[in-house]
KEPADO-852046 format. One record per residue: residue number from 1; residue in three letters; y, z, x of N, C-alpha, C in turn. Coordinates in Angstrom, 1 decimal. Layout:
# residues N
@baba = NUM	keti = ALA	n_yy = Y	n_zz = Z	n_xx = X	ca_yy = Y	ca_zz = Z	ca_xx = X	c_yy = Y	c_zz = Z	c_xx = X
...
***
This chain:
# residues 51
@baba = 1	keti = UNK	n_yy = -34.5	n_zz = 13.6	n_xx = 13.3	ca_yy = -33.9	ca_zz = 14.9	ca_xx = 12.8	c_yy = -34.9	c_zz = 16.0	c_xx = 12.9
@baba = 2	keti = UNK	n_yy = -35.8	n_zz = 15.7	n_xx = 12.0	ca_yy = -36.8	ca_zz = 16.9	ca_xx = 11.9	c_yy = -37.6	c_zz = 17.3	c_xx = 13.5
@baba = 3	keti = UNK	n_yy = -37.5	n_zz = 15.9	n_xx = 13.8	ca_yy = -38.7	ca_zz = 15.9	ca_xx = 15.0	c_yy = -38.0	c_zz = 16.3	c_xx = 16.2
@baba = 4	keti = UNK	n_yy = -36.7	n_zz = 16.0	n_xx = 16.3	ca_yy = -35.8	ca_zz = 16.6	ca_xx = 17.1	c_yy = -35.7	c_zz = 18.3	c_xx = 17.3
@baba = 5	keti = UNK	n_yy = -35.2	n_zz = 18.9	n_xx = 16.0	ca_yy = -35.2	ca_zz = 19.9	ca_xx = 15.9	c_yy = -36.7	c_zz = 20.3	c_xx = 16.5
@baba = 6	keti = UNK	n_yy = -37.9	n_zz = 19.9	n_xx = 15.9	ca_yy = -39.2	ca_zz = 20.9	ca_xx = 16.4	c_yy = -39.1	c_zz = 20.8	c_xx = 17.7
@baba = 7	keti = UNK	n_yy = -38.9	n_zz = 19.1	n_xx = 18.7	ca_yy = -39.1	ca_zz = 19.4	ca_xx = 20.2	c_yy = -38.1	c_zz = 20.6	c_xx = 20.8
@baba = 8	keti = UNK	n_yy = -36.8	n_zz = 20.6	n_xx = 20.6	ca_yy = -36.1	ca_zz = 21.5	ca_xx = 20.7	c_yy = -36.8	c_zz = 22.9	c_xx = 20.8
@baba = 9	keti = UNK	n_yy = -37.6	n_zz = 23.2	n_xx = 19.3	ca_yy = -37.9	ca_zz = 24.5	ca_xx = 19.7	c_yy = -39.1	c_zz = 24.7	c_xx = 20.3
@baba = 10	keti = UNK	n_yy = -39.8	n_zz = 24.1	n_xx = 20.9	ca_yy = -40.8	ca_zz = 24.0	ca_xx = 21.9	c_yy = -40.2	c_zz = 24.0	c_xx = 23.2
@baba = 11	keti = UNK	n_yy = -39.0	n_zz = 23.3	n_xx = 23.0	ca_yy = -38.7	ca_zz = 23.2	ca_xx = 24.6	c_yy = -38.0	c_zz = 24.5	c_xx = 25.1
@baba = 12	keti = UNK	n_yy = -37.3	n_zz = 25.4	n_xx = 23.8	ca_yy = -37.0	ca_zz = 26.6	ca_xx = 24.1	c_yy = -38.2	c_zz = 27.9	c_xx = 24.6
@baba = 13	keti = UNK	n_yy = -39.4	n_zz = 27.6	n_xx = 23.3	ca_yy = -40.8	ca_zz = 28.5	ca_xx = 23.9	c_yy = -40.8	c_zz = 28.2	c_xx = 25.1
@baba = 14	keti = UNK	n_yy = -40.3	n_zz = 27.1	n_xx = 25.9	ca_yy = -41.4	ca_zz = 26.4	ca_xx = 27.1	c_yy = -42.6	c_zz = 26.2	c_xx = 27.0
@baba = 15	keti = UNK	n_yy = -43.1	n_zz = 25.6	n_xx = 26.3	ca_yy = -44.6	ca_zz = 25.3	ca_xx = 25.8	c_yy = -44.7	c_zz = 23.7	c_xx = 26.4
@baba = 16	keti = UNK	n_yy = -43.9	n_zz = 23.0	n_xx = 26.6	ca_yy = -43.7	ca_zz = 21.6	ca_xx = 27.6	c_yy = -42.4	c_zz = 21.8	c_xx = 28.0
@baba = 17	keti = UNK	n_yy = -42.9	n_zz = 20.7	n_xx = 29.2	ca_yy = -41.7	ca_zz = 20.3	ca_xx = 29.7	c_yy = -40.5	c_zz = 19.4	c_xx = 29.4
@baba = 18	keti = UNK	n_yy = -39.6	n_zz = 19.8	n_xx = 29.7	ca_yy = -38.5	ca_zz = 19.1	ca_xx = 29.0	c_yy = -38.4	c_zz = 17.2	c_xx = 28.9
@baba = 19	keti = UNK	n_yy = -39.0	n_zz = 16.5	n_xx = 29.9	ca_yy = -39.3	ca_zz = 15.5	ca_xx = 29.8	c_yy = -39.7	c_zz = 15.3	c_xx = 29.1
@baba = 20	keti = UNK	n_yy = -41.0	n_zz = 15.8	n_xx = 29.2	ca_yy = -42.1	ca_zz = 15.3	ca_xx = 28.6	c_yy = -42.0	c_zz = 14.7	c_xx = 26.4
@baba = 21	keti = UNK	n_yy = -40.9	n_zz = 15.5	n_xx = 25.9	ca_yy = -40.8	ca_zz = 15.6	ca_xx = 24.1	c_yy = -40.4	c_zz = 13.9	c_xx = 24.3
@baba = 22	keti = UNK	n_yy = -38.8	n_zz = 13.8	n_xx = 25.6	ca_yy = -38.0	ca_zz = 12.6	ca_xx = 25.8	c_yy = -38.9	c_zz = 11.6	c_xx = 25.6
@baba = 23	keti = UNK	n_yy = -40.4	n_zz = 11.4	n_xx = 26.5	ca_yy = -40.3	ca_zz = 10.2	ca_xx = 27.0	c_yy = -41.6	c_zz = 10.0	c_xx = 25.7
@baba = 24	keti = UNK	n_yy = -42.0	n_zz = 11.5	n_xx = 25.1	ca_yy = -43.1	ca_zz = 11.2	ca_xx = 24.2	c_yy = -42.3	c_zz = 10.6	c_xx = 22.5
@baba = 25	keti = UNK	n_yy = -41.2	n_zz = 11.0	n_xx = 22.4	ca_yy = -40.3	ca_zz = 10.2	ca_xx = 21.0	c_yy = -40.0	c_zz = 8.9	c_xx = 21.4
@baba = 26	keti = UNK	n_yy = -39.8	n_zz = 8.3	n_xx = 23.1	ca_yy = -39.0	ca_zz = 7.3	ca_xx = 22.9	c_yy = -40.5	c_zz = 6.2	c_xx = 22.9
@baba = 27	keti = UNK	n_yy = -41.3	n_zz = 6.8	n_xx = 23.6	ca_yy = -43.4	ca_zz = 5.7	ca_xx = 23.3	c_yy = -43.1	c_zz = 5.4	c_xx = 21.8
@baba = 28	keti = UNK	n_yy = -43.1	n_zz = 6.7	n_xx = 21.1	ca_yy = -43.2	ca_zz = 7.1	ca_xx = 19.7	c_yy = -42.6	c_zz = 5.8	c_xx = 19.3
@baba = 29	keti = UNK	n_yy = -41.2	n_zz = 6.0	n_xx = 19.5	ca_yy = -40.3	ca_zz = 5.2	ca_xx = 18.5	c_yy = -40.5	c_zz = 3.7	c_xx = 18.7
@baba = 30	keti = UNK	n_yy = -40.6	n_zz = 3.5	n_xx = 20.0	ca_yy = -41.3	ca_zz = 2.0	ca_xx = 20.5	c_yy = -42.1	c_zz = 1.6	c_xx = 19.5
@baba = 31	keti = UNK	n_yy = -43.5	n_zz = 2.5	n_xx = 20.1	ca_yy = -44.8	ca_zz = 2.1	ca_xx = 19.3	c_yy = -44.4	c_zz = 1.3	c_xx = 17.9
@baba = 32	keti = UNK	n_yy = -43.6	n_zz = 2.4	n_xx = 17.1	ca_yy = -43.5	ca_zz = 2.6	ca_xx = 15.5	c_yy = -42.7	c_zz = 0.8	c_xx = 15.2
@baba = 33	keti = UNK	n_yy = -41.7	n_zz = 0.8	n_xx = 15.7	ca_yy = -41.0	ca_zz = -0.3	ca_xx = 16.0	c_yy = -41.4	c_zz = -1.8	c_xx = 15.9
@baba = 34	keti = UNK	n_yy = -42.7	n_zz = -1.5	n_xx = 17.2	ca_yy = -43.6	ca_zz = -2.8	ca_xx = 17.5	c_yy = -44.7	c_zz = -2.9	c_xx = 16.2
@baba = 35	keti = UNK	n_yy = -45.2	n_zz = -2.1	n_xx = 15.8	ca_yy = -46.0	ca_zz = -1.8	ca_xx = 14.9	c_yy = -45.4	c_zz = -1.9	c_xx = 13.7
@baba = 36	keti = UNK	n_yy = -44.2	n_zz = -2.3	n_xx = 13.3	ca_yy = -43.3	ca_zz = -2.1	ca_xx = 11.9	c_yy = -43.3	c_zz = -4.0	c_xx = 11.6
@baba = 37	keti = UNK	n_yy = -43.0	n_zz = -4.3	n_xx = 13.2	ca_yy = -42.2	ca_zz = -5.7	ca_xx = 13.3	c_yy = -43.6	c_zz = -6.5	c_xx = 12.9
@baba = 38	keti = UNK	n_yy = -44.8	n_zz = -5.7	n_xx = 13.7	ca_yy = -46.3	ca_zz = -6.7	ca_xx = 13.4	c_yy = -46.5	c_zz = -6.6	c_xx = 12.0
@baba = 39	keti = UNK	n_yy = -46.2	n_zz = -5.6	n_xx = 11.2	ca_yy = -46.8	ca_zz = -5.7	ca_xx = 10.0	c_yy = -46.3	c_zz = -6.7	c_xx = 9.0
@baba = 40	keti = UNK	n_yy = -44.8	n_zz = -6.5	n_xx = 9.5	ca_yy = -43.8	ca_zz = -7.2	ca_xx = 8.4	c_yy = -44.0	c_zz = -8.5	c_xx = 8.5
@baba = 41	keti = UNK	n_yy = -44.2	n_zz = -9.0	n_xx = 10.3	ca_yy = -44.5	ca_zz = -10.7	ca_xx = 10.2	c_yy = -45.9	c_zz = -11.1	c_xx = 9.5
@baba = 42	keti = UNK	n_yy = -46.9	n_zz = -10.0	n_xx = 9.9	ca_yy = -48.6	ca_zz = -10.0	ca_xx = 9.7	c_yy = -48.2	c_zz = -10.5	c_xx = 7.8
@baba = 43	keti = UNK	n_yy = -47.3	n_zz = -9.9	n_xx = 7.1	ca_yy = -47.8	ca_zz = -10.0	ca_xx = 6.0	c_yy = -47.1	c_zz = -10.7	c_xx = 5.1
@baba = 44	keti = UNK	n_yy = -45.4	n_zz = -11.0	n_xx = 5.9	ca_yy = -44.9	ca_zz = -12.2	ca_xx = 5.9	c_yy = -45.8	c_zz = -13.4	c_xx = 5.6
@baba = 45	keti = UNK	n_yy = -46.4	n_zz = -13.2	n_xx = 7.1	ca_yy = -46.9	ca_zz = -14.7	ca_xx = 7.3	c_yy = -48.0	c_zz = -15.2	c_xx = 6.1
@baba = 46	keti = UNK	n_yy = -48.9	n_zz = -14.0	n_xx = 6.4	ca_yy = -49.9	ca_zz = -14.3	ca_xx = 5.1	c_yy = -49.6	c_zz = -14.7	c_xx = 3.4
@baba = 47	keti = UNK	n_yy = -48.4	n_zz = -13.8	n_xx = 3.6	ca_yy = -47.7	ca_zz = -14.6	ca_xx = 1.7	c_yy = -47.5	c_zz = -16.1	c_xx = 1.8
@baba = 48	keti = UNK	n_yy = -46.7	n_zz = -16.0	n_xx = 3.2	ca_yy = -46.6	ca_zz = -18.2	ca_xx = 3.5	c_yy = -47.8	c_zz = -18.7	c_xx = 3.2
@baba = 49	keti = UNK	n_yy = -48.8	n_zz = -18.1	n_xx = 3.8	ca_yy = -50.2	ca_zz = -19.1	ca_xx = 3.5	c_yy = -50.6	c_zz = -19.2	c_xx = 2.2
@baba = 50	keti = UNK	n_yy = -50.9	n_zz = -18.0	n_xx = 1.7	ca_yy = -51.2	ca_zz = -17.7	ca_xx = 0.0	c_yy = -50.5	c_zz = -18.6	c_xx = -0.8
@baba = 51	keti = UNK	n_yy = -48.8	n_zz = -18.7	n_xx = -0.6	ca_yy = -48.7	ca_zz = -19.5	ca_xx = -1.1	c_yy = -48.1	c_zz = -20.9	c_xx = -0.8
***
């Protein structure tokens, strides 16, 4: 939402190029994703051990 809106108005300045917001939200949202899934099993798993 928010982050939408700001590339938008960058892409309006022309301050980058229009690809460039695309393919840097969709790394973003990947990354966040992969990194969400590691934590949750990371700490999943660890509660199994604990207990």
């Amino acid at each position: 939402g928010a982050f939408r809106i700001y590339v938008q108005h960058l892409d309006r300045k022309g301050v980058v190029p229009f690809g460039v917001p695309i393919s840097v939200a969709a790394i973003c949202t990947t990354a966040l994703v992969i990194y969400e899934n590691m934590v949750l099993a990371n700490s999943s798993g660890i509660l199994n051990q604990l207990n």
